[in-house]
FIVO-619361 format. One record per residue (C-alpha): residue in one letter; x, y, z. Coordinates in Angstrom, 1 decimal. Example, Ala and Ser with C-alpha at 12.3 -4.5 7.8 and 13.67 -1.06 7.14 Angstrom:
% residues 2
+-----+--------+--------+--------+
| res |      u |      v |      w |
+-----+--------+--------+--------+
|   A |   12.3 |   -4.5 |    7.8 |
|   S |   13.7 |   -1.1 |    7.1 |
+-----+--------+--------+--------+
This chain:
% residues 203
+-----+--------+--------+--------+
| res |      u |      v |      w |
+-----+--------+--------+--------+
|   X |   41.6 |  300.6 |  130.1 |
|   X |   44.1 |  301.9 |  127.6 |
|   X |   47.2 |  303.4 |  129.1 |
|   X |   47.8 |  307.1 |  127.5 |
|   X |   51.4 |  306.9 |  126.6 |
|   X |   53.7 |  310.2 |  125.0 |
|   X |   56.5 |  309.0 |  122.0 |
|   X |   60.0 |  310.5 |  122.4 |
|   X |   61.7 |  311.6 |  119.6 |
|   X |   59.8 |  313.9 |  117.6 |
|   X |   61.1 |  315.6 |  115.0 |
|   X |   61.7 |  319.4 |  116.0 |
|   X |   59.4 |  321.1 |  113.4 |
|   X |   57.0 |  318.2 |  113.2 |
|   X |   53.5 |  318.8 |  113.5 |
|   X |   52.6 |  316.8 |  116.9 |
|   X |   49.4 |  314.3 |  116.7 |
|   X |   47.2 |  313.1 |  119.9 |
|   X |   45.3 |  309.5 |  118.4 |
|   X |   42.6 |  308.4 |  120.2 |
|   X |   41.6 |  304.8 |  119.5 |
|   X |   40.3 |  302.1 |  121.3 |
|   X |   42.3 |  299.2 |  119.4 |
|   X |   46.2 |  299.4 |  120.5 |
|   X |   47.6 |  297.7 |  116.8 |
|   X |   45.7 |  300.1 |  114.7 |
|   X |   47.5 |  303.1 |  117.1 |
|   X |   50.8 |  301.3 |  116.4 |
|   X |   50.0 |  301.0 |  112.7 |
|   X |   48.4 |  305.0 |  112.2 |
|   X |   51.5 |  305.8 |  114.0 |
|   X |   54.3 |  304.4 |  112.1 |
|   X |   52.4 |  305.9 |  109.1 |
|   X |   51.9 |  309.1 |  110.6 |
|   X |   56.3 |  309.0 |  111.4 |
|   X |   57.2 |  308.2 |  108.3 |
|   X |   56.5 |  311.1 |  106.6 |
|   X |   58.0 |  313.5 |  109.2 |
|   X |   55.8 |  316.4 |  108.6 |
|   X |   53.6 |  314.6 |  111.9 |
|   X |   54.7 |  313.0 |  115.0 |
|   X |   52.3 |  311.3 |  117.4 |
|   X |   52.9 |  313.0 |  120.7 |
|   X |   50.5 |  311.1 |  122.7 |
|   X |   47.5 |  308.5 |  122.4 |
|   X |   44.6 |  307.1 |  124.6 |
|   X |   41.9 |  304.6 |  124.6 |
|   X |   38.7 |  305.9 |  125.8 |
|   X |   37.0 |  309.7 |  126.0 |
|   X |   38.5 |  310.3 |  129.2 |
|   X |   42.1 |  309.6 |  129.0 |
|   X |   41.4 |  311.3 |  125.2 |
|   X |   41.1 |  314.9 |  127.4 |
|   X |   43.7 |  314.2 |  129.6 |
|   X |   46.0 |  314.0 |  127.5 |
|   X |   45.1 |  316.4 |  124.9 |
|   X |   45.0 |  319.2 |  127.9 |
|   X |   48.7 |  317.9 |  129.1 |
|   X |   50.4 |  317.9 |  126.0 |
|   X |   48.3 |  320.3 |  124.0 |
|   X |   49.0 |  318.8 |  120.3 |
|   X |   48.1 |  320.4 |  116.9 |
|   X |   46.1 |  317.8 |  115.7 |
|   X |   43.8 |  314.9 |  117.5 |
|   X |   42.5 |  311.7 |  115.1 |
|   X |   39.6 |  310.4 |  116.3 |
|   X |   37.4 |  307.2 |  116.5 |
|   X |   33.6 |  307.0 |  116.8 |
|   X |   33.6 |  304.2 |  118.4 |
|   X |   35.4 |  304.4 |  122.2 |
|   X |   33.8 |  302.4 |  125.5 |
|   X |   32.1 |  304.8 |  127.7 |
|   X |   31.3 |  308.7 |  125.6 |
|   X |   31.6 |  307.9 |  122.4 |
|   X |   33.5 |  309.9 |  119.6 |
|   X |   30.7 |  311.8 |  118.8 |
|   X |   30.6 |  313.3 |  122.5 |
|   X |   34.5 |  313.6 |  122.9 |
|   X |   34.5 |  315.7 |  119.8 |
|   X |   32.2 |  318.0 |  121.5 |
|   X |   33.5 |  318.1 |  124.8 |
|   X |   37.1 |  319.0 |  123.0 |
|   X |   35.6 |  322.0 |  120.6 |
|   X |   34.2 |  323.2 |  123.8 |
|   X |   37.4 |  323.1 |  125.6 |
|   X |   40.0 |  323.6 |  122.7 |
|   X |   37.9 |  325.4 |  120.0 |
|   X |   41.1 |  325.8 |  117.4 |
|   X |   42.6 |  322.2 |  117.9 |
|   X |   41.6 |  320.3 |  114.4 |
|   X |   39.9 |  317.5 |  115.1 |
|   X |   40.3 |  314.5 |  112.1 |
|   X |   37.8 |  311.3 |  112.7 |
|   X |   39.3 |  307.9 |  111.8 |
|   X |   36.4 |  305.3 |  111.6 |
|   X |   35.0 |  302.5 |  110.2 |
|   X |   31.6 |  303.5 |  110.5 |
|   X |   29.5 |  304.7 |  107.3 |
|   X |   30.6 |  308.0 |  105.9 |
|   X |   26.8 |  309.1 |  105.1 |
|   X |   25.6 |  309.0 |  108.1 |
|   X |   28.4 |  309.8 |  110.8 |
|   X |   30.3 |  311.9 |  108.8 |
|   X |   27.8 |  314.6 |  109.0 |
|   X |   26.7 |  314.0 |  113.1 |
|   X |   30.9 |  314.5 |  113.1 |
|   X |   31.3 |  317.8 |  111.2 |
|   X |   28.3 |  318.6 |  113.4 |
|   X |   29.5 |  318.3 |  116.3 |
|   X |   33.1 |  320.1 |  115.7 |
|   X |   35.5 |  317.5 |  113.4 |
|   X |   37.4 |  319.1 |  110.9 |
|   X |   37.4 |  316.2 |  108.9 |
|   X |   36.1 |  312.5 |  108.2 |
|   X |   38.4 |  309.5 |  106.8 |
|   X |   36.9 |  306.3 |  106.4 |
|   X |   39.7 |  303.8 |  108.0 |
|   X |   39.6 |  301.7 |  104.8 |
|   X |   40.4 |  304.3 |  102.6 |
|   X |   43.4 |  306.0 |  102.0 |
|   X |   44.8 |  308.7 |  104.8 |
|   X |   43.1 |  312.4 |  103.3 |
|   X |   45.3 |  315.0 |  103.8 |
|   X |   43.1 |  317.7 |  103.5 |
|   X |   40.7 |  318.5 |  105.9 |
|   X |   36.8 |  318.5 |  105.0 |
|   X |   34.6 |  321.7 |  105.4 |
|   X |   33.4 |  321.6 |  108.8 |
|   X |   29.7 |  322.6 |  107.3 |
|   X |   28.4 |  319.9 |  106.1 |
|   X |   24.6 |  318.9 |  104.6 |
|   X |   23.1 |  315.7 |  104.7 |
|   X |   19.9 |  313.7 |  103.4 |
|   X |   17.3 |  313.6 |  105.8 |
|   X |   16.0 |  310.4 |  106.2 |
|   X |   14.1 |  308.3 |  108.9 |
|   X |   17.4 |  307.5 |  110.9 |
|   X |   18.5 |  311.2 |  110.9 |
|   X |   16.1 |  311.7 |  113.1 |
|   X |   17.6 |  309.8 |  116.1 |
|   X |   20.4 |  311.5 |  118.4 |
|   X |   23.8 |  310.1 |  118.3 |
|   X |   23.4 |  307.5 |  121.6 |
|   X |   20.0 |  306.4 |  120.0 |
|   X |   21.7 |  305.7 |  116.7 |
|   X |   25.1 |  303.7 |  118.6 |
|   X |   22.0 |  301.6 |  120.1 |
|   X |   20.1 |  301.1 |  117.5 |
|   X |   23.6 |  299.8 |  115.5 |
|   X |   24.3 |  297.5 |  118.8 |
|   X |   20.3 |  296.1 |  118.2 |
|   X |   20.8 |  295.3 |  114.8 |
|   X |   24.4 |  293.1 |  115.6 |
|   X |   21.6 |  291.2 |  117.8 |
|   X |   23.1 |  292.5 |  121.1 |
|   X |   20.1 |  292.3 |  123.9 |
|   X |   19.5 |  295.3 |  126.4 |
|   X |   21.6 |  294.2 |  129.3 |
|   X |   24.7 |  293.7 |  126.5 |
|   X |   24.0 |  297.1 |  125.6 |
|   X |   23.7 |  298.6 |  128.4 |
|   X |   27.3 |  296.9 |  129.7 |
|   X |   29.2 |  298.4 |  126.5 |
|   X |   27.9 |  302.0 |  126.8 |
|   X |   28.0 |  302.3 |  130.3 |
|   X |   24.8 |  302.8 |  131.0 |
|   X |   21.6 |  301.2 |  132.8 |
|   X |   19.4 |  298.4 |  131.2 |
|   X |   16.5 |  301.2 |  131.8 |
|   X |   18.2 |  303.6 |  129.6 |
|   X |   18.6 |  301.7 |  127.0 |
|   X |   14.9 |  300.8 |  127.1 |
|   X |   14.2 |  304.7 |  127.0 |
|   X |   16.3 |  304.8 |  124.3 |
|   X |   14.8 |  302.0 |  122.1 |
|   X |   11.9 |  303.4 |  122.9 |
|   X |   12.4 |  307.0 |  121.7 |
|   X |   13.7 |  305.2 |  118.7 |
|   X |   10.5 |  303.0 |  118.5 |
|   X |    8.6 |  306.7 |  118.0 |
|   X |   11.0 |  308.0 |  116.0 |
|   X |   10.9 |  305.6 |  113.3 |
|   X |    7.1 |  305.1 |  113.8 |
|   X |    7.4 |  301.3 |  114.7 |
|   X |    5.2 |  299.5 |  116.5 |
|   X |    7.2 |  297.1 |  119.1 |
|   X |   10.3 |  296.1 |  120.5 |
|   X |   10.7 |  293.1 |  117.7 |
|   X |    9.9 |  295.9 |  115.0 |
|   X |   13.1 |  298.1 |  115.7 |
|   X |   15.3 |  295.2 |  116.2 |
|   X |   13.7 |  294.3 |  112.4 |
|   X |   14.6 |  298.0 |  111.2 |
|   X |   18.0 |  297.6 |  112.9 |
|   X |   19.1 |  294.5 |  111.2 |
|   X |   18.1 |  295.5 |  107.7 |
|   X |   19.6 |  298.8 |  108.4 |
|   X |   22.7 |  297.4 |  109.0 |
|   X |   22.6 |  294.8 |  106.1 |
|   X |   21.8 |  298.0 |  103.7 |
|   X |   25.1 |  299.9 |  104.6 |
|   X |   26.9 |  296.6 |  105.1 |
|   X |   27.9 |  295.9 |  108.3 |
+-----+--------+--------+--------+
């Protein structure tokens, strides 16, 4: 688990920033970014959903950056969970997920704004309405789609069920839902669709 930490020394008129990320370097790196343009000062950062609310309710910033992918809630849920508790904080998502897909379950669910962490930092925030193509996968909620990415990286259910915190009988629900959804026909057939899916965006 990820100690929250605050940073001294922010400048007086800065705009202060909460990151929530589950890798410590990229903090450190988004960080020294973020305070060398001294418009933006990171006032706080955490690793996981939970510390994520802690913090943002203790230090009450004007801006939190966001990654989809957190042990435990994902980002998905922490967005929600902080537009119901803090419905005029911006929220920015930082990820390395695909912007096709997750940007729009993001805007959804309350971001502000989507950056893919390989592209350059946007400085403008997105629309928070945002359409998307429909397709077979679009159909899944957000845990069904974190499973079905964690089936196609060839993880197995107990795996699974160990990084999202959850029971091995969940995940079976889930894969099973996700079985239906996609109108597949077994257990091997979704961990088929999963792995192609994945190839196709380039995972």
């Amino acid at each position: 688990m990820t100690r929250s930490a605050t940073t001294p020394a922010e400048p007086p008129e800065a705009k202060r920033i909460v990151i929530v990320d589950d890798h410590p370097l990229f903090r450190k790196g988004l960080q020294e970014m973020i305070h060398s343009d001294g418009t933006f000062a990171v006032c706080g950062e955490a690793g996981n959903a939970a510390e994520a609310m802690e913090i943002i309710r203790k230090l009450n910033p004007d801006l939190a950056i966001v990654d989809l992918s957190l042990p435990g809630a994902n980002g998905i849920e922490l967005i929600k969970n902080i537009r119901a508790e803090f419905p005029r904080l911006p929220i920015l998502v930082l990820s390395m997920h695909d912007e096709s897909l997750y940007a729009v379950r993001a805007l959804r669910a309350g971001a502000d704004g989507y950056v893919m962490k390989h592209e350059a930092m946007i400085t403008q925030f997105a629309h928070r309405q945002a359409e998307g193509q429909a397709d077979a996968v679009e159909r899944l909620s957000d845990r069904e789609l974190e499973v079905l990415e964690l089936i196609g990286k060839g993880k197995e259910v107990r795996e699974i069920a160990k990084l999202l915190h959850l029971s091995p009988k969940t995940v079976e629900t889930h894969r099973a839902h996700i079985k239906d959804k996609l109108d597949l026909k077994n257990s091997r057939e979704v961990a088929r669709f999963a792995l192609q899916w994945l190839s196709a965006r380039g995972a």
